[in-house]
Every structure is written in structure tokens, then in C-alpha cells.
C-alpha positions in Angstrom: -1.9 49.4 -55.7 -0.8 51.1 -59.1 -4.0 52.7 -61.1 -3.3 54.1 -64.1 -5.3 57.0 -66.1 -5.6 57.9 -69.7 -6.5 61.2 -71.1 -7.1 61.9 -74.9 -8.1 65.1 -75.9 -7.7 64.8 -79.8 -7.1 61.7 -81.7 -3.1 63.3 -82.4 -1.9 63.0 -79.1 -2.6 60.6 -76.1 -0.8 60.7 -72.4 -1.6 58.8 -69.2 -0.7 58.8 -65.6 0.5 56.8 -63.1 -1.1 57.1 -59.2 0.0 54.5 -56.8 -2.1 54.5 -54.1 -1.8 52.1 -51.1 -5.1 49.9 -49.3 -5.2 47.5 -46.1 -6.5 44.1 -47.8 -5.0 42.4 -44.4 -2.6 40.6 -42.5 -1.0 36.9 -41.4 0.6 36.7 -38.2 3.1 34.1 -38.0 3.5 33.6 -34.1 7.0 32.3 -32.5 5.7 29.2 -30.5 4.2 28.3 -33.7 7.3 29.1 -35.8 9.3 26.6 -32.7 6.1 24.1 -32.7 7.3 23.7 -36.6 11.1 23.2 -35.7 10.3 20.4 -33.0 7.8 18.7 -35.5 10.6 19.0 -37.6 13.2 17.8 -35.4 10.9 14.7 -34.5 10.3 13.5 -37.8 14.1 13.1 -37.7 14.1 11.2 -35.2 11.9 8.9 -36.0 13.7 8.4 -39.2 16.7 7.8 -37.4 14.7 5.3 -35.1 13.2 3.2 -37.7 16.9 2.9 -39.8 18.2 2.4 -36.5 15.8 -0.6 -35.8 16.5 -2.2 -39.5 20.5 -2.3 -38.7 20.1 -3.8 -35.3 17.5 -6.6 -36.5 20.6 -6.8 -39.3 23.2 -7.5 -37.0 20.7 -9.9 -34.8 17.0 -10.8 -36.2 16.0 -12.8 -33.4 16.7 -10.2 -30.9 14.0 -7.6 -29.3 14.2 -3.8 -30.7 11.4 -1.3 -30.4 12.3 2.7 -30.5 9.2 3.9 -31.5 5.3 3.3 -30.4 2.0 4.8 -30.8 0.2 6.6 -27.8 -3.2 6.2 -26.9 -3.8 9.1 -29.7 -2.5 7.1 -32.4 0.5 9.4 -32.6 4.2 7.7 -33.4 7.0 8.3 -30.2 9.8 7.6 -29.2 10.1 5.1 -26.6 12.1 7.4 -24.1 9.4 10.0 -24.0 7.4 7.0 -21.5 10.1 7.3 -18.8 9.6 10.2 -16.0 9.8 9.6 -12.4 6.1 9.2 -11.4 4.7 9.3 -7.2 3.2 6.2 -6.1 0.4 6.1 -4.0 0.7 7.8 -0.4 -0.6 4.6 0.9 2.4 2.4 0.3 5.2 5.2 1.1 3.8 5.7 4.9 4.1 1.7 5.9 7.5 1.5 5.9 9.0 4.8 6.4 12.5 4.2 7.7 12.7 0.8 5.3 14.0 1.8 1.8 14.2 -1.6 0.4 10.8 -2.4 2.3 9.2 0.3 0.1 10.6 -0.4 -3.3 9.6 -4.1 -2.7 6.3 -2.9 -1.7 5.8 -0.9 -4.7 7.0 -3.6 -7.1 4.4 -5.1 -5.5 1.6 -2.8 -6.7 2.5 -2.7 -9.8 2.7 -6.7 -10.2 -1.2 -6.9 -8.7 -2.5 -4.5 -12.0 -3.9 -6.9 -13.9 -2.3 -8.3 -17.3 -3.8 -7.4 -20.9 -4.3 -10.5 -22.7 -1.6 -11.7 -25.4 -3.7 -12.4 -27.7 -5.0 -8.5 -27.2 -1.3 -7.3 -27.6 -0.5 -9.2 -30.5 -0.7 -6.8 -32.9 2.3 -7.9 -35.1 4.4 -5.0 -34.5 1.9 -2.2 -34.6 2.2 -1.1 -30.5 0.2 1.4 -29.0 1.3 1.7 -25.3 -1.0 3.7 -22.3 0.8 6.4 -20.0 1.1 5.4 -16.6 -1.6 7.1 -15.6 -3.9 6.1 -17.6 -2.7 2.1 -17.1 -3.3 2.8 -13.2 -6.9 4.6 -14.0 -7.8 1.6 -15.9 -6.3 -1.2 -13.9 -4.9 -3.1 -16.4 -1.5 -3.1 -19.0 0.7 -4.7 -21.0 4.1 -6.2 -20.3 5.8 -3.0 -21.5 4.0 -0.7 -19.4 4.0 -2.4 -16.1 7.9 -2.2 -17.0 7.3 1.6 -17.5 5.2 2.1 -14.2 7.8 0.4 -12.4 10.9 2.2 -13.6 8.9 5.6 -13.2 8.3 4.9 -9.6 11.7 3.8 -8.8 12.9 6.8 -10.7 11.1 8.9 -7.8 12.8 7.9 -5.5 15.8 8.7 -7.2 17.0 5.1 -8.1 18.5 4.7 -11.7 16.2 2.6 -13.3 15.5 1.3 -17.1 13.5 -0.9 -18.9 14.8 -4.1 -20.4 13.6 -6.1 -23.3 14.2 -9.5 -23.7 12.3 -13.4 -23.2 11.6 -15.6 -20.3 11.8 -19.5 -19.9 8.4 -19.3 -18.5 6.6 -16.1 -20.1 8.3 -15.8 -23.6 8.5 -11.6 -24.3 9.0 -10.0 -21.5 10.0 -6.5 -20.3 12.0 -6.2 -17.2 13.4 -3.2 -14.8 17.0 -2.8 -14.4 18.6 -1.1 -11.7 22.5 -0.9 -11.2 23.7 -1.1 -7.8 26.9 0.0 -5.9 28.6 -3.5 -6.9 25.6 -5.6 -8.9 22.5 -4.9 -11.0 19.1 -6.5 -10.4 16.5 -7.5 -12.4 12.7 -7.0 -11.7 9.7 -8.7 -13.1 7.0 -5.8 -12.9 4.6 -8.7 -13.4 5.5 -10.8 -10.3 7.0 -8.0 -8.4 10.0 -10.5 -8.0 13.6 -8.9 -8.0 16.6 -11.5 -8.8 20.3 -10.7 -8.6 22.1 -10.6 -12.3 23.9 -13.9 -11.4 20.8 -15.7 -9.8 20.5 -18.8 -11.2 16.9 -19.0 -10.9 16.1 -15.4 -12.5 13.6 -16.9 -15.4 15.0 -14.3 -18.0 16.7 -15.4 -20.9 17.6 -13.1 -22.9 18.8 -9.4 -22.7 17.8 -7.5 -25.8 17.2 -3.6 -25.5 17.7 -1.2 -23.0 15.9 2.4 -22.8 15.3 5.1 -20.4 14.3 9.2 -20.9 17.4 9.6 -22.3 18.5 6.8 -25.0 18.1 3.2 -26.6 20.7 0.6 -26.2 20.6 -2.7 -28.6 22.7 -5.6 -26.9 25.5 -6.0 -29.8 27.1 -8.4 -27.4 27.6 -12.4 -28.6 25.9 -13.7 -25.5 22.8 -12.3 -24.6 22.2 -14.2 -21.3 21.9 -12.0 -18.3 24.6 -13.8 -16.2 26.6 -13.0 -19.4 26.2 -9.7 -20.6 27.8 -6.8 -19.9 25.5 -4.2 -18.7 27.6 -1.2 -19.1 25.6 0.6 -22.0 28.0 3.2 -21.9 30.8 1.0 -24.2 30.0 1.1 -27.8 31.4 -2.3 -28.2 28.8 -4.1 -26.9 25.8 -1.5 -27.2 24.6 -0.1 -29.9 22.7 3.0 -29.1 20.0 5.1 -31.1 21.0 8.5 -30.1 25.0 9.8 -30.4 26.2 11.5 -27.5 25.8 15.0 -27.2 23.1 14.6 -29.9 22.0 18.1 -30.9 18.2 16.7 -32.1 15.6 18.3 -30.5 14.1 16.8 -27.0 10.8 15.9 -26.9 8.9 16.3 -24.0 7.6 13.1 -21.6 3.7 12.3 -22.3 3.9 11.0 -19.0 1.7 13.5 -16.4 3.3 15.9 -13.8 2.4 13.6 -11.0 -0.4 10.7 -10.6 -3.4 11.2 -8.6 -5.2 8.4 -7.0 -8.5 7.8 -5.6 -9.5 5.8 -2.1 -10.8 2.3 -3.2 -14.2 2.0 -1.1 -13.5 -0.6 1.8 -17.4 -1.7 2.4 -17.7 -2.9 -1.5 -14.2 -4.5 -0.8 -15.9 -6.1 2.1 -18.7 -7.3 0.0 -17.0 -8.8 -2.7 -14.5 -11.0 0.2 -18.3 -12.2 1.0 -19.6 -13.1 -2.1 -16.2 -14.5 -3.3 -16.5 -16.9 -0.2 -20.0 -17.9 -0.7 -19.4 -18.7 -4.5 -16.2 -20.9 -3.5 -17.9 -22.7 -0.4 -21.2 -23.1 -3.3 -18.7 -24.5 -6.0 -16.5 -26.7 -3.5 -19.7 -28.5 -2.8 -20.7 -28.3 -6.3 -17.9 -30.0 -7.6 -18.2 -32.7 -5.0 -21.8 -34.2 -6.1 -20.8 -37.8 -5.0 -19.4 -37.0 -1.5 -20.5 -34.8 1.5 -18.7 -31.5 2.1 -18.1 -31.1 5.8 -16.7 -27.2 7.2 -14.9 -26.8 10.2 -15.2 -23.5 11.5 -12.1 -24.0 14.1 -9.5 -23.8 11.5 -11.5 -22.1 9.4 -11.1 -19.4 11.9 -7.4 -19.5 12.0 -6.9 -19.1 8.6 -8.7 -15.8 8.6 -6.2 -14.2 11.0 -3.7 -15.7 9.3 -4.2 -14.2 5.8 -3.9 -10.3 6.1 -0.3 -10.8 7.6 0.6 -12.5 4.1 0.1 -9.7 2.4 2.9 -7.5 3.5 5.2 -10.2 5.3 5.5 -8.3 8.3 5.3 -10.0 12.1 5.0 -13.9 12.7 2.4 -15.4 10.9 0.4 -17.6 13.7 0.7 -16.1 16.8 0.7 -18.5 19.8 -2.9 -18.6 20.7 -3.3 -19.9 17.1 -0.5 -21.9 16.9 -1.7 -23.5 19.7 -5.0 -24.0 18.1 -3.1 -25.7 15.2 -1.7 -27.9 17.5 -5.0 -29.1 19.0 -6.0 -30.1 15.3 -3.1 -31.9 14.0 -4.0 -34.5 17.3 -7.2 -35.2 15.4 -6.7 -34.2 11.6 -3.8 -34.6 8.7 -3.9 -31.3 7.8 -3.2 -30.2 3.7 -3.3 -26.4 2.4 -1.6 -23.6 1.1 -2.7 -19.8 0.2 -3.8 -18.6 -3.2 -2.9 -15.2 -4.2 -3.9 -13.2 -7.1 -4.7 -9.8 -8.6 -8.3 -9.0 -8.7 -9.8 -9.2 -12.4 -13.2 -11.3 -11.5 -14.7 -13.9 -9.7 -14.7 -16.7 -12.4 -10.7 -16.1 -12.0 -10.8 -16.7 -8.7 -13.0 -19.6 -9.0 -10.9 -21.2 -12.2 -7.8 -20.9 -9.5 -9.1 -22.7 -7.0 -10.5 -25.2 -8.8 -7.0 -26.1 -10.4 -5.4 -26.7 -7.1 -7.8 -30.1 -7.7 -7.6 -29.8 -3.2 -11.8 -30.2 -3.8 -11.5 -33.8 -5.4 -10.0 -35.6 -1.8 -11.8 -39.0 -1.6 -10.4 -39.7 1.9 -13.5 -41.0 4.0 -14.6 -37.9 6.8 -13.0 -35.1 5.0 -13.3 -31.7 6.2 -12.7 -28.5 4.1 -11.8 -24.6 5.8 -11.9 -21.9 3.1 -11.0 -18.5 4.0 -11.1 -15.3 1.4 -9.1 -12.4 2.4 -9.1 -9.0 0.6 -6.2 -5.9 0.9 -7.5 -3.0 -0.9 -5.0 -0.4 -2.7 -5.5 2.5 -4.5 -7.8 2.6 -8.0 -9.7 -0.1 -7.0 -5.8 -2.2 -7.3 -6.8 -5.0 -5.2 -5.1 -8.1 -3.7 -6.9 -11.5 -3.4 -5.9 -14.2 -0.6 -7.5 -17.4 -0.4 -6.8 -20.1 1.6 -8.0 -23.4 1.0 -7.7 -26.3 3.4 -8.6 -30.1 3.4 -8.9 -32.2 7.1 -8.6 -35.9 7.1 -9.4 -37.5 10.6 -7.1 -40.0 11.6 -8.8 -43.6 11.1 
């Protein structure tokens, strides 16, 4: 601070003085993380940049094809894609029933994640504008879209140390899809997170259609190749010639950081209100059977209604023979009296109407064969979260005339 001081003793001369004198009017502390905080933010934005140019030259080169590098989290803040991949735990539950079984395992997990219900299309239409959950959070609230039961998936086959991505493309049969891929020693399969289903690249009943975009933690790959069928495209995303990927290698951009969560913690799903809800589900199909029968009597029969019951738990994880003897036997003793038609339902858990709508498009209610008898059996395995799987088995007995 400069202060300056004028002294005038007659009016023919005049001098003055200079002081400078030095006061605290405070500080601003610029800290380091904050200082780096700026540089990432910085570093992100051009990224994104890159990712949205990236996204206009590949819909260039095909329009019809899948592309998405960026997405808004649950915040409403624009990632990338890659920052969704990060080798998550499953539950406990499913890695101690088959614990010399590998494949056992990762089918048993693909599994899981196919019985979290599906969000509505019309709720993830949103013409471009996506917002996808972290896994946790999709687990917590038992329910996802396409893309993040594809994320779930790959994070849990990532844990157990399994390359893994997540594939964009379209179905025959569910039109956008998402998809896990994993290479193998001499092949790469295909999972549908959504069915739990895994097909072989060249299996000729795999429903996918089309092989758009590939990402993982690392990088997005655009299918640049003619033919985008998976029997025909070459998954190698390391060639340039027929992958087209957002990220040069050895990009110096800054890394962002995975949203995803260190690990997952789950909670016990309470087995008595699982037990209640197999009852009520039973008593509401057994009530609409007979409702939906109002010119014709509904008969029960309690011996093979019995048999179903011990039959449906062993459906769920495929292990053992399904009728043991003493109810194979039983069988037997029906099918001298009865023509015997059913099959088992199964379904992830959303409600009862659900179940109900299911059942009642099997049309196995509407039989008009005089003396028919009906055996309905409900059957309930409980995972973690409240994840459930719903068995029912629905049978019709015709007595031989």
C-alpha cells in the first residue's frame, strides 16, 4: 500500500513524500487435488468431444448400425460408456453350489442376472437421451435395462477373471439388444444377459443379428466390417480394418475412474414371505383356473399334484434326475388311468398379475374333454435382493373313455 503525504509550509514551495507501508487484506489457497480435479474435468470434456465426433463418423460410414460412447448416470452427468465396466462379486450364494464346476458357476450366474426383471421399452425409449444405473444400484432395485443386464453380466464374469465385453447389436426376436462376449481358447460365445442363454458364434440358432459396437473399461469398437452377422464377423477388435475404435492406442487422455462400487453387498431375501407369496400365488391360480372355467367343473387331483411339487425345485438348477423312482413310479400308475398334458412355466418375479397373464396364455384352462382333471403346483427359489425365481407347473388329466 503506497500513501502519499503533502507538506506546504508557504505558498512558494510545496514537497511530498512517499511511505509504502504493507497490510494483510487476505489470502486464496489454490489446493493441488483441486488444481488435478481441473485437469481431469479438462481431460473429460475431451473426451467426450472426441466421443460424440466419433459417434457422427461411424453413423457416417453405417446409419443403421448401433453406436453409443457416452450416457448419463443416475446423476444426470454425461460418461463414457467404459467407465460402467469393473469386475463386480456376485452373490456368495451362487459361488458356494458349484464350487469345483467353473462353467456350472458362470451358467449359474448368467442365470441371476437373466431373472432381474426387464424395464419396460416404452420406459427406455427415450430417443437417444440414455441414462443407465450402476450395477449396484440395478441389483438394489431389481430391475434394468437391456444395456445394464449386459453390464452386470460382463462385471461378474470379469471377477472371475474371464475377458468379457458388452456387444450392441439386434435380435430376430427382441429387436435392440445388448449381448456379452467372451473369447475363448479357440471360439467366442455370445450371452443373452436377458435369457441367461449362451450360444456358440457359429450356432445357427443364436437369435442375434447383427453385431454393431463393442466396449469394455478400456475402449469402443464400431464394426466397420461389410457383414455384420455374427457367424460373419470377425471379432478380432484389435485390426483396424474392420474396427473402428474411439480411443488410439497408447492414448495419453486422462482415465476416468469406474462409477461402478468397490464390491456389491447383498441382503438375505426373507424365506417365510417367499413362502407366503408361493401360497397366495397358488390360491389365486387354482381361484382363476376355476374362474375362467364358468361353464365346466374344475376337478384337482392331489396325486399328481403332489408329484409336481417335488418335481419343481430340481428345475431350477438342473442338477440330479428330475422324478426319482418312487415318483416315476407314481407317474406310471396315472398314465394307466389319465392322458396326461403339461409343461413348467418359469419366470422372473415382477407380480402376481404376471404370473396369472402367463398362465392364462398357455390356454391349458380351456380343455373341453368330458372328466377333466387339473394339478397346479407353484414353486418359489429365492436369491439375493429379493431376486426371485418363479416355477409353475400346470397340468390337465383326461380319463380314458
Amino acid at each position: 500500500m503506497i500513501i502519499e503525504k503533502h507538506e506546504d509550509h508557504s505558498f512558494k514551495s510545496c514537497s511530498g513524500h512517499s511511505y509504502i507501508r504493507k497490510n494483510w487484506l487476505g489470502s486464496i489457497v489454490f489446493p493441488f487435488s483441486a488444481l488435478l480435479q481441473q485437469s481431469e474435468f479438462s481431460g473429460q470434456i475431451d473426451v467426450l468431444e472426441r466421443a460424440q465426433i466419433f459417434k457422427k463418423n461411424c453413423k457416417a460410414l453405417f446409419p443403421e448400425r448401433r453406436i453409443t460412447t457416452t450416457v448419463f448416470n443416475d446423476e444426470g452427468i454425461q460418461i463414457l460408456v467404459t467407465r460402467y465396466i469393473k469386475a463386480l462379486n456376485p452373490p456368495q450364494q451362487l459361488l458356494d453350489i458349484f464350487l469345483h464346476d467353473s462353467n456350472a458357476t458362470l451358467d449359474l450366474v448368467a442365470r441371476f442376472v437373466s431373472l432381474i426383471p426387464i424395464m419396460p421399452d416404452t420406459l427406455d425409449e427415450n430417443d437417444g437421451f440414455d441414462i443407465w444405473m450402476t450395477s449396484e444400484r440395478c441389483i438394489s432395485l431389481a430391475i434394468g435395462n437391456k444395456e445394464e443386464h449386459a453390464i452386470l453380466l460382463c462385471n461378474f464374469f470379469l471377477y472371475f477373471g474371464k475377458k468379457a465385453l458388452v456387444l450392441l447389436g439386434t435380435s430376430m426376436l427382441e429387436g435392440h439388444v445388448a449381448y456379452v462376449l467372451t473369447p475363448e481358447t479357440d471360439e467366442y460365445l455370445l450371452w443373452n444377459p436377458l435369457t441367461g442363454q449362451c450360444h456358440k458364434q457359429f450356432d445357427p440358432f443364436c437369435p442375434l443379428q447383427s453385431v454393431d459396437c463393442l466396449f469394455d473399461g478400456e475402449n469402443v469398437w464400431f464394426n466397420i466390417q461389410q457383414n455384420n452377422s455374427p457367424r460373419a464377423v470377425y471379432f478380432d477388435y484389435s485390426k483396424e480394418s474392420f474396427w473402428k475404435q474411439l480411443l488410439p492406442k497408447n492414448y495419453q487422455g486422462t482415465k476416468a475412474q469406474s462409477i461402478q462400487p468397490e464390491e456389491i453387498t447383498y441382503s438375505d431375501t426373507n424365506k417365510s414371505m417367499v413362502e407366503d407369496l408361493k401360497n397366495r400365488i397358488e390360491r389365486t391360480l387354482k381361484y382363476k383356473i376355476m374362474e375362467w372355467r364358468p361353464k365346466q367343473p374344475t376337478r384337482w387331483n392331489r396325486q399328481c399334484t403332489f408329484i409336481l411339487r417335488q418335481i419343481l425345485p430340481k428345475l431350477e438348477l438342473g442338477t440330479g434326475n428330475f422324478v426319482s423312482s418312487e415318483e416315476e413310479s407314481e407317474f406310471e400308475r396315472l398314465l394307466q388311468f389319465y392322458w396326461v398334458a403339461g409343461f413348467p412355466i418359469q419366470m422372473p418375479y415382477t407380480d402376481v398379475q404376471s404370473v396369472i397373464d402367463a398362465v392364462y396364455q398357455t390356454g391349458i384352462h380351456s380343455s373341453e374333454f368330458p372328466q377333466t382333471e387339473f394339478a397346479l403346483a407353484v414353486y418359489i427359489h429365492p436369491y439375493a435382493n429379493n431376486i426371485l425365481s418363479v416355477w409353475v407347473y400346470l397340468a390337465s388329466l383326461a380319463r380314458y373313455q
